[in-house]
N, C-alpha and C positions, 0 to 999 in steps of 0.2 A: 356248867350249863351256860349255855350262850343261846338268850331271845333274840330272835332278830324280825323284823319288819320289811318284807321284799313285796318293790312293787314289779311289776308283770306290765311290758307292754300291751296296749288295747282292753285294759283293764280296771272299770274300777277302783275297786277295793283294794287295798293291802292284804297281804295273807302275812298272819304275823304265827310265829313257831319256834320250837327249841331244834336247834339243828344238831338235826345226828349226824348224819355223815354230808359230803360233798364228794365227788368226783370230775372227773373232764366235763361227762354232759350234766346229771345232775344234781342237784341238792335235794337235801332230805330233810322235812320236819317231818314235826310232832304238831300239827294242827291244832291251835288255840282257837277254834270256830267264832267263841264268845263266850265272855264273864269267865275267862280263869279254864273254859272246859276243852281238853287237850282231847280231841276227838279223830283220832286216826292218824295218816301217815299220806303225805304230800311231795311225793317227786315233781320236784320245779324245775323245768327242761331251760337249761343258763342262756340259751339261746335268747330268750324270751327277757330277761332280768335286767331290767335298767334302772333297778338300784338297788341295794340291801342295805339295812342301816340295825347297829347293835341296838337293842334296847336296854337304856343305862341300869344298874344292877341297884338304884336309888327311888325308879318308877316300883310304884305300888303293884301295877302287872308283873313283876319281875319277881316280886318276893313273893307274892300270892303263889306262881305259878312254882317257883325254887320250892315251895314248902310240897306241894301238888306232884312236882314229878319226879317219876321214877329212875334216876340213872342206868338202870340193868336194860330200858328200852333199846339204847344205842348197841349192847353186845350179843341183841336177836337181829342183827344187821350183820354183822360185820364181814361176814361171808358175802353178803351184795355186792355186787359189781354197780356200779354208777358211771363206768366211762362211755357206755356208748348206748343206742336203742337198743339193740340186738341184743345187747349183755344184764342189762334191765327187765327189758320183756318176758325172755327167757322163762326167768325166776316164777314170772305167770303160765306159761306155756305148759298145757296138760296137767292144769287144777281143777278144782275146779271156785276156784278164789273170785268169787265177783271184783271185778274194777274198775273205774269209775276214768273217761279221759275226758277232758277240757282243751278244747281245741281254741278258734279265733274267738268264741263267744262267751262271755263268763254267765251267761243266761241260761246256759243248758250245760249238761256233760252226757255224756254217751256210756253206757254201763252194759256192761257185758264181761264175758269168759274168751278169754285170748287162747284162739284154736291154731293159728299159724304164723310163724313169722319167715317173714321174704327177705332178700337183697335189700328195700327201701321201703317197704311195708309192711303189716298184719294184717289179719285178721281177728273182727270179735264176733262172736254168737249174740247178739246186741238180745237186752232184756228190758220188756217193756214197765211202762208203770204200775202194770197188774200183776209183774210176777210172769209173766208169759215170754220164751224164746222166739225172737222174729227171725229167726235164720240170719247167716253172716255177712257180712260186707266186709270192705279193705277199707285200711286207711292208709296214707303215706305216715312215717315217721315225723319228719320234719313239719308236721302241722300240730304235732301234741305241745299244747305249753306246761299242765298238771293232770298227772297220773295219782289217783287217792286211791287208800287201802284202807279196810279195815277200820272204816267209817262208822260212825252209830247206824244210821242209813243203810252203809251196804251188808254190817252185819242183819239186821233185822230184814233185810231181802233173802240174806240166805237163809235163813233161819226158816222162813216162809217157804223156799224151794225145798227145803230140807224133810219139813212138815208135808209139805205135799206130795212128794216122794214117799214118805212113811205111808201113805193113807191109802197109795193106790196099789 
């Protein structure tokens, strides 16, 4: 297992993670949010990464987290592609998988269902704070810095669309 601590240009915070995989474009954690809790999965587009540093296996977050996680997480991956947008995104393409991008601003991220991918773009079916679909927009590629999955968050949005599908 290997923690690492990556800082992200125009950002903040560190996002600190167990990295599961790496590729050309990106890197993959296991999202440590806060206090030890490994809360989803973190495509960190390398573009963006002006530093990564190992966390030593002697810090208390190291052992807390080694007792916590799971090693079988990284071989529900391994079929992922990481080298390019197109071959990332894909993976979402015709889910219906909420996902969450961060673009220049760590203030917000944009959360929606990825209905198209382009030459230099996508498209998401963007999902409001209510649980409501705002119809789609494009984004360029090259503006994503982190792509999140399977967040506490986004599961509990689906959860909510899921229910409300049941009822109607």
């Amino acid at each position: 297992m290997e923690l690492i601590d990556i800082k992200i240009s125009r950002r903040p915070k560190l996002i600190t993670g167990v990295k599961i995989k790496e590729g050309n474009q990106w890197v993959l954690v296991n999202h440590n949010l806060v206090d030890y809790v490994l809360d989803g999965y973190s495509f960190i587009n390398k573009k963006y990464i002006k530093k990564v540093v190992e966390v030593s296996k002697e810090v208390i977050d190291y052992k807390i987290i080694k007792m916590r996680y799971d090693e079988k997480i990284s071989d529900s991956f391994s079929d992922l592609l990481l080298e390019s947008y197109q071959s990332l995104l894909s993976s979402f393409l015709n889910t219906s998988k909420l996902v969450a991008f961060e673009f220049e601003s760590s203030e917000y991220c944009i959360i929606g269902v990825i209905t198209k991918i382009n030459e230099k773009s996508f498209r998401i079916n963007k999902l409001s704070t209510k649980g409501i679909f705002l119809g789609e927009e494009n984004f360029e590629f090259n503006s994503i810095r982190i792509i999140d999955i399977e967040t506490d968050y986004l599961n509990a949005l689906e959860g909510f669309l899921n229910e409300s599908k049941n009822e109607k």
